[in-house]
C-alpha positions, -999 to 999 in steps of 0.1 A, spaced: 92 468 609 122 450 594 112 417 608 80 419 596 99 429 560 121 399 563 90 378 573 70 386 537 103 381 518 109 349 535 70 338 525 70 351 496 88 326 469 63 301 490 37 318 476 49 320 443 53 280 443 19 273 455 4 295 431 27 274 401 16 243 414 -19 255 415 -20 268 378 0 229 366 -26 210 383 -55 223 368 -70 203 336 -91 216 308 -126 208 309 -133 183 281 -160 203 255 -196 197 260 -222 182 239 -234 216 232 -202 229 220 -203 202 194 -236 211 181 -241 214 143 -264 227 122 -275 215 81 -290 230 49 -294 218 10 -272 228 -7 -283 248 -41 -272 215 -65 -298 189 -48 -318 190 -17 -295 156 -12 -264 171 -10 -260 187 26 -235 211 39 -228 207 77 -219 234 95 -203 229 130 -211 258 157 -178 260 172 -138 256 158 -121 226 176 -86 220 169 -96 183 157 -128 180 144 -138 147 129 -173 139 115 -190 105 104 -217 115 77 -234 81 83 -237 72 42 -204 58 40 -182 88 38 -159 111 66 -148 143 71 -131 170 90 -128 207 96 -155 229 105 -177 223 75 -181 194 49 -205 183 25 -221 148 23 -240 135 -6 -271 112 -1 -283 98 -32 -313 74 -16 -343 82 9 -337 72 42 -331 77 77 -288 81 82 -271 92 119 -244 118 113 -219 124 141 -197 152 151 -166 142 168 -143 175 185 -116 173 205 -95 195 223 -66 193 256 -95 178 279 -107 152 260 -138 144 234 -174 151 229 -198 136 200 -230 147 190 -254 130 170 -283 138 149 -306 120 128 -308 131 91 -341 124 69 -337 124 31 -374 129 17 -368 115 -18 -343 97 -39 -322 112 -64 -315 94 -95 -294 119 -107 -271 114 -81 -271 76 -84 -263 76 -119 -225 78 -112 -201 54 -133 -186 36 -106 -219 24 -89 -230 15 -125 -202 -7 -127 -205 -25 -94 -243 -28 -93 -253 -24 -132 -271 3 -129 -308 14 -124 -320 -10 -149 -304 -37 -130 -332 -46 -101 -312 -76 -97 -284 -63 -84 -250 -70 -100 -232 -104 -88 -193 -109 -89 -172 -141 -79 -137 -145 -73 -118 -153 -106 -104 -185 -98 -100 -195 -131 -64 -167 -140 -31 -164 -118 -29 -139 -92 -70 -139 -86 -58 -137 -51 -25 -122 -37 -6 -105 -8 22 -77 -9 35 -52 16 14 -23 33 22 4 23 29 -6 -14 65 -4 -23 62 -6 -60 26 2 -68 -5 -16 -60 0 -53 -72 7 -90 -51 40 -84 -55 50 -112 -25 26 -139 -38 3 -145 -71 -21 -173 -63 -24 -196 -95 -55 -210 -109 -79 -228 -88 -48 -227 -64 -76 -222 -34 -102 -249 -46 -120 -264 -16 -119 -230 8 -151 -220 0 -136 -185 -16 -145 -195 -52 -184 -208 -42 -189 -176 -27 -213 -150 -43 -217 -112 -38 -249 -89 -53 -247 -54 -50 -279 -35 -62 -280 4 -65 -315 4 -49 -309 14 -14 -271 3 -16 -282 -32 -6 -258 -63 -6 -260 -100 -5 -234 -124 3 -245 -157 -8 -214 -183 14 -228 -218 -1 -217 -228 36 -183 -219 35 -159 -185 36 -125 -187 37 -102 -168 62 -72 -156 76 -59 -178 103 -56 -148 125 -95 -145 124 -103 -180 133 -110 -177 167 -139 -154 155 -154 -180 135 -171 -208 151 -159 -244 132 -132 -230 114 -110 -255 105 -75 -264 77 -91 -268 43 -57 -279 31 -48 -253 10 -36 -228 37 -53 -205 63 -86 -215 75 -123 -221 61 -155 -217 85 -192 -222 80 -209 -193 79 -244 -176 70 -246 -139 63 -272 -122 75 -298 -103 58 -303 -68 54 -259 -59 45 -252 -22 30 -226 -11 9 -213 23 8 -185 40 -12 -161 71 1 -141 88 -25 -109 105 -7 -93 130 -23 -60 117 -42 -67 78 -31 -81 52 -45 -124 47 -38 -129 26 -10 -158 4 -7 -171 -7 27 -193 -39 33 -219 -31 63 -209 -57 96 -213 -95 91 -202 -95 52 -166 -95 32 -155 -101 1 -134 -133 -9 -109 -137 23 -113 -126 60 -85 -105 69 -103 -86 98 -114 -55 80 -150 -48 56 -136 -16 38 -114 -25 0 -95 2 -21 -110 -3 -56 -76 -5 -73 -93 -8 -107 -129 -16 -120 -141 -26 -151 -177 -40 -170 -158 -75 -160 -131 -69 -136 -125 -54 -101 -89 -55 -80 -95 -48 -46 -74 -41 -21 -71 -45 17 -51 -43 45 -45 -71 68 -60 -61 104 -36 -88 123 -10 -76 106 -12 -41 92 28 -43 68 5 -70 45 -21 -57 19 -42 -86 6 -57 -86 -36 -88 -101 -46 -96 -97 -83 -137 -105 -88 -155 -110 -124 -188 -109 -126 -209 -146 -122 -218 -153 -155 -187 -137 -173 -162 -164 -183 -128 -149 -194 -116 -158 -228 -88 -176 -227 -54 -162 -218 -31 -162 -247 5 -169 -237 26 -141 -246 54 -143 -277 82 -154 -260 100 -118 -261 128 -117 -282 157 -124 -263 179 -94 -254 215 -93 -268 236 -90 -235 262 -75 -254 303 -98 -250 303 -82 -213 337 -95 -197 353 -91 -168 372 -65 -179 341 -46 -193 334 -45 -154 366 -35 -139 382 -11 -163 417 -6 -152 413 -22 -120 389 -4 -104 354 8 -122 328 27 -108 289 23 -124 257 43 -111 220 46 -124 216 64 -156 196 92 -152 165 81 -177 130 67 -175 132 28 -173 169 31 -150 152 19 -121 117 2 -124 101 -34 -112 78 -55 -139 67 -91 -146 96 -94 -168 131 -86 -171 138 -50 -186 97 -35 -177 93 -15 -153 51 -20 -159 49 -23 -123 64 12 -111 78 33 -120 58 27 -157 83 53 -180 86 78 -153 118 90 -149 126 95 -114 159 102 -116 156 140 -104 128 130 -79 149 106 -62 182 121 -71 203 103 -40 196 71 -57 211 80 -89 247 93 -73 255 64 -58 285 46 -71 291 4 -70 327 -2 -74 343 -32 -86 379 -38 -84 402 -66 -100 413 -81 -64 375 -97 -62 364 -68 -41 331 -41 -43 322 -15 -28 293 4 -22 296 43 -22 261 63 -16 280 96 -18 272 110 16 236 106 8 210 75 9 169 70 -9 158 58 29 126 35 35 108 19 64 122 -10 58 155 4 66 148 15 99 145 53 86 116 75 75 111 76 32 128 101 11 164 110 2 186 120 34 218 121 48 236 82 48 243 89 87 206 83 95 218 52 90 238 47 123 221 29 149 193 17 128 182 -23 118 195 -10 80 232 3 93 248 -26 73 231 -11 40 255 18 42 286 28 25 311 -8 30 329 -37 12 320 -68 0 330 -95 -25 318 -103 -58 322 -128 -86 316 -130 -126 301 -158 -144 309 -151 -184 279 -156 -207 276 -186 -227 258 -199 -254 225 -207 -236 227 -184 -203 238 -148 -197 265 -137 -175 262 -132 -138 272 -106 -112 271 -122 -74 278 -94 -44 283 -110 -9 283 -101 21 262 -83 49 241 -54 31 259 -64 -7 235 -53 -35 236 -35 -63 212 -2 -65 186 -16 -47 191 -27 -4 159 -43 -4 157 -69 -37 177 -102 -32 169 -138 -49 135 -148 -47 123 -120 -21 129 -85 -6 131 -72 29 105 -59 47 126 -49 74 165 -50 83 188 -59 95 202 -77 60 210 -118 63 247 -121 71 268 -129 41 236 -130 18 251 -133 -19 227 -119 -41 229 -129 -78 219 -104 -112 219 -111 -147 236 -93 -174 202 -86 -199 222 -60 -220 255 -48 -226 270 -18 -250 298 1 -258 298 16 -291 316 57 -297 326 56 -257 289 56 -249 287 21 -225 258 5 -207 250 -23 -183 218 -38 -175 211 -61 -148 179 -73 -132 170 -95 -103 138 -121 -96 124 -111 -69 94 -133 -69 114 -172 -75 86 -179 -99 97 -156 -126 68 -131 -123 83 -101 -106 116 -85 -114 140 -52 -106 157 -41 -134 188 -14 -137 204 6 -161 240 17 -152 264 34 -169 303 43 -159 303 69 -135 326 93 -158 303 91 -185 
């Protein structure tokens, strides 16, 4: 009896260990098409306006409503404005895999109610317009077409490149036409032989070739029979999609545009470059027979007293420390020195992005600065770290280390009667408030040039009743059309 005893405790942790491999081999069956069944109904404000109702609960449940729009979850809603025929699919997921299920969806009537929406008035003109709505590129104004980084770091402009007037002339992107007609969300694209293209894409287009005036152009036809169809996502901007075989202005790999704004006579459009997903791409269109009145240069703004800033103004003692004043305007980007139009336009984000506004820049009267974030850093991709305010140590290791806390040199160049004083930092990772801004450019990605001196200019300058401020901005775009602009103040003050 005892050997048989020792026998079954012997087997036993065997059996055990089969029995665990036996459960961590086994895989979940993917779901079927059955269990991703779904069922419709009206909904009480239109017979066009469906509510979809998914049979089971998937952990990831992802729907194509087949007019344009998406969805998740087990229910949505999805609005069909026009008769017609649409597919609607039902994507669900769960540790095994995917299953889709399709169904056909018949919309008896059309619903003018529904079409009478201001932004497919604007694009199309409206019911009354049977001839569709056609928009051209607006060659005629700078920054028509531009390109910036994805995503935006200072709100949705081109703010790497503006192109100028008639800058692409010859690409076929101006001769190009595009009608969009609220009657069955039909589109035209009207190429006059010629489209103009990302070089990336040219292998997709038969002929392209160097128009001289960068990327590629191609021939090309578009076919007949294109759809357009607009998805409003919940805190984003509308995003209009052209059906496959059409685009709008320049070939970047994708058919789908964030309307950034849209006017009677204006759309900005913006898109994401699919060979390159860090660059977002602007196209500003006007509609074909709108000419714009003339732009009227600006007044020359009234030039800003820079205040008798000296060397000593900087220094103090021998040593002066100077942060971001805690205000709207502080910290901001514009198309001229002192606005911060761009972003953040008279927010004050000093308590949103508090870790920017303790950090301290140091001069000192042996020619040396330093940069002290106070234990904590405003991180972005760029840096090598995930966006928001965190400790500096994230730093270590990363692309953006040399952006930390450290040492540098900088100069002063006085102010004199025709040109306002300078501050130069240099060294690996010098700036002043902002890592990423340096003459003519910013980075989209670290590490920071070695020994990069980076130039600002004194725009203002007071010290009245103990109360002193500096400001200093920087031209980003070497063209004078985008610049960083800060307000410090002592850091005792």
């Amino acid at each position: 009896m005892k050997k048989y005893l020792n026998f079954i405790l012997l087997m036993l942790p065997l059996f055990l260990m089969a029995a665990c491999v036996e459960e961590y081999s086994l895989q979940e069956v993917p779901p079927s098409e059955e269990e991703a069944d779904f069922s419709f109904e009206p909904t009480e404000e239109s017979d066009n306006i469906l509510q979809f109702t998914a049979s089971n609960d998937f952990f990831i449940m992802n729907w194509d409503l087949g007019n344009g729009s998406a969805g998740t979850g087990q229910t949505v809603t999805g609005t069909y404005p026009t008769a017609g025929t649409y597919t609607v699919s039902l994507t669900v997921f769960n540790a095994g895999g995917s299953v889709t299920m399709s169904k056909e969806i018949v919309i008896a009537e059309t619903d003018p109610l529904l079409l009478d929406k201001p932004l497919y008035n604007l694009l199309t003109g409206g019911v009354e317009a049977t001839e569709g709505k056609t928009w051209k590129v607006d060659a005629s104004r700078q920054g028509h077409f531009g390109l910036g980084p994805n995503p935006s770091q200072a709100g949705d402009f081109p703010e790497w490149y503006e192109a100028q007037p008639n800058e692409k002339a010859g690409s076929g992107m101006y001769t190009d036409r595009y009608t969009f007609y609220l009657a069955d969300f039909a589109f035209d694209m009207e190429t006059d032989g010629l489209v103009y293209l990302n070089a990336a894409q040219g292998t997709n287009f038969p002929g392209s070739f160097d128009p001289g005036v960068g990327d590629l152009s191609a021939p090309y036809e578009a076919p007949e029979g294109l759809k357009w169809s607009m998805a409003e996502p919940e805190d984003s901007y509308p995003e209009l999609t052209i059906s496959q075989g059409g685009f709008l202005g320049y070939f970047a790999g994708g058919r789908t545009y964030q309307i950034i704004t849209i006017e009677e006579n204006e759309i900005l459009l913006r898109f994401v470059d699919q060979a390159n997903t860090e660059f977002a791409w602007y196209i500003r269109l006007i509609p074909e027979d709108y000419v714009p009145e003339e732009e009227t240069p600006e007044p020359e703004p009234e030039p800003v007293d820079p205040g008798t800033l000296s060397l000593q103004s900087l220094i103090g003692d021998g040593s002066k420390a100077w942060k971001l004043k805690p205000v709207a305007g502080a910290f901001g980007v514009g198309p001229a020195p002192g606005s911060d139009e761009f972003y953040p336009n008279g927010e004050d984000i000093s308590e949103a992005r508090a870790c920017l506004f303790n950090d301290r820049f140091i001069f000192n009267e042996d020619g040396t600065y330093a940069y002290d974030p106070v234990d904590d850093i405003y991180g972005e991709a760029y840096m090598g770290v995930e966006e928001g305010c965190q400790p500096v140590a994230n730093l270590a290791g990363t692309a953006g280390e040399a952006w930390g806390a450290g040492t540098h040199d900088f100069s002063f160049t006085e102010a004199t009667e025709t040109e306002n004083a300078r501050i130069t930092v240099t060294g690996t990772g010098a700036f002043i408030a902002l890592p990423k801004a340096f003459n003519g450019g910013e980075y989209q990605s670290g590490p920071p040039a070695d020994d990069r001196a980076v130039t600002y200019e004194v725009i203002g300058y007071t010290n009245e009743e103990g109360v002193e401020e500096l400001t200093i901005t920087i031209d980003i775009s070497d063209s004078g059309s985008v610049f960083w602009t800060f307000v410090l103040i002592p850091d005792n003050q």
